[in-house]
N, C-alpha and C positions, 0 to 999 in steps of 0.2 A: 350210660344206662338211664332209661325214665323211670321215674315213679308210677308215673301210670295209674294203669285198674290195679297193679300189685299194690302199690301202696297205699292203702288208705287213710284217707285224712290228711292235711297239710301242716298239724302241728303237731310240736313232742312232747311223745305221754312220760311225764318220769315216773308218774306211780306203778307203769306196767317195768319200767327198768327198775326199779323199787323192787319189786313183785319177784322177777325173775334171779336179782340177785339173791333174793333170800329160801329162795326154794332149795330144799332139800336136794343134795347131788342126785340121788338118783330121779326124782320128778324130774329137775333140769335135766337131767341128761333125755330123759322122756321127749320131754317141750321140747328138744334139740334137734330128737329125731322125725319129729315132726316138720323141720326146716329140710331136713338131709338124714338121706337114710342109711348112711356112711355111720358104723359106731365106732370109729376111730377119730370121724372129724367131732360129734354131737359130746365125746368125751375131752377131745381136747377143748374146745369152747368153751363146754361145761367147767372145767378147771382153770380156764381164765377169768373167773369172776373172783371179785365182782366187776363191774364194768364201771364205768363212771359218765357213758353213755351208748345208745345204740352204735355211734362210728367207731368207737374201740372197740367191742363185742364185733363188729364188720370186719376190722382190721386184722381181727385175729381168724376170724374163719376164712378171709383171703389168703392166708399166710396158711393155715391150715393144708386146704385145697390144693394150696402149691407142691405139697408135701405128701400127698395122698400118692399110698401103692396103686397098681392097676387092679386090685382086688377091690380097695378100700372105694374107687372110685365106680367100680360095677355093682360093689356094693349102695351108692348113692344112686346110679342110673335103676337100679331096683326100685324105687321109692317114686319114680314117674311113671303117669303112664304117656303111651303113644301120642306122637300130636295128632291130634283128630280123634283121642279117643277120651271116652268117659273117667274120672280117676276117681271111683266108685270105691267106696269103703269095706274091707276084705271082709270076710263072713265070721260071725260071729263075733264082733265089732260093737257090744253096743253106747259107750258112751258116747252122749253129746257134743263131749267136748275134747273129748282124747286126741291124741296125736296123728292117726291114722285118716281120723275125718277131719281133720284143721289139715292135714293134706293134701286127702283129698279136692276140700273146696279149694285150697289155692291154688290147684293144678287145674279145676272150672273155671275158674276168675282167668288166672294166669293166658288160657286159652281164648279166652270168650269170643278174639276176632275171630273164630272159626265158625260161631254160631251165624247163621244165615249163608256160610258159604252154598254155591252149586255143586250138583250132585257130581258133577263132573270134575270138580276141584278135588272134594272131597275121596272122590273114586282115585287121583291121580296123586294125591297126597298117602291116600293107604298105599299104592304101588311104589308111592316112592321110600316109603319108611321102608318096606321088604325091599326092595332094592338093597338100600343104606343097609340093614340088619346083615345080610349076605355078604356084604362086599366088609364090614367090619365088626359083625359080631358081638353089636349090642344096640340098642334104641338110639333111638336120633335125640341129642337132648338140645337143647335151643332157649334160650329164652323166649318166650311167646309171649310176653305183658305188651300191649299195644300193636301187634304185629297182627296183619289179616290170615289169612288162608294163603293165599295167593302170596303173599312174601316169604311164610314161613315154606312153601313149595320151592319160590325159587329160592330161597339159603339152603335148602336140602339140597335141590341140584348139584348148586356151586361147589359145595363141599363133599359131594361123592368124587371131586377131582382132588380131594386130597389123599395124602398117605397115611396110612394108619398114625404114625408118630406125629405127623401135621394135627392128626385128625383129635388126638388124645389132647394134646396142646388147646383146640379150640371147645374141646369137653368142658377141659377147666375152666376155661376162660367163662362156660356159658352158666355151666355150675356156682360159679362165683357170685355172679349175676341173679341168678334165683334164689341163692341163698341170702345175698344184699336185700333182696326186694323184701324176703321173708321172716328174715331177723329183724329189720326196720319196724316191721309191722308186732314182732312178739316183745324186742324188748322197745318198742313205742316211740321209734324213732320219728324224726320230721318227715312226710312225704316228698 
């Protein structure tokens, strides 16, 4: 995995791992879901603090994820949106700073090598997410931090030749990976 556009900054905040240890469970569990939209994974993380750094708080949401139902994990596939698509703040949304719009923007950031794609990518990238959505019944999730248009098409391909249970195995795996990028950044890990 890169650090990338997901992670910003190259060095570790401890005041923000500070910060998040001492937050009340239920706000933590908030700022959690703001990582993943799974409330089983943002609960269990939430109960492993405090952390003594971002890669322990990591360790335990990869161990988490490994562990997640196939509810708990369509549950998190909720909380993205489409690659190529905007991951716009639900309605009636308004703080600044809440979990939904700290989401949101990562799931902008996360994307951004799509911005500039051609229409024609772009056209073939929605066709291929409805493809994927048919063929297994939920959104295509992917890590997208440094990846263009055109890569995250041809990873969709590739992986429409999977089996469902191949398929669930590479969720996780990708899941893991946007949650690493994510948490790095909440509880102020190194880039």
């Amino acid at each position: 995995m890169t650090g990338g556009s997901g992670a910003q900054g190259s060095t570790a905040r401890p005041d923000l791992l500070a910060r998040f240890n001492d937050l009340p469970p239920a706000v933590a569990f908030d700022e959690l879901l703001s990582c993943c939209a799974s409330a089983t994974w943002a609960a269990k993380v939430s109960a492993g603090r405090p952390y003594s750094s971002a890669d322990s708080g990591i360790l335990v949401s990869d161990e988490v994820v490994t562990k997640l139902s196939l509810t708990d994990l369509a549950a998190a596939l909720s909380g993205h949106p489409r690659i190529g698509e905007r991951g716009d703040e639900p309605a009636g949304h308004h703080s600044p700073d809440g979990p939904a719009l700290r989401s949101a923007a990562w799931s902008r950031r996360e994307q951004s090598g799509l911005r500039g794609a051609d229409a024609a990518t772009v056209r073939s990238l929605a066709e291929l997410n409805q493809e994927y959505e048919r063929r297994f019944d939920h959104i295509y999730l992917v890590c997208a931090a440094d990846r263009s248009a055109d890569e995250l098409a041809d990873i969709l391909r590739e992986r429409l030749g999977n089996d469902s249970a191949t398929e669930w195995l590479v969720v996780r795996s990708e899941l893991q990976k946007i949650n690493r990028i994510r948490l790095r950044e909440l509880l102020g890990g190194a880039g």
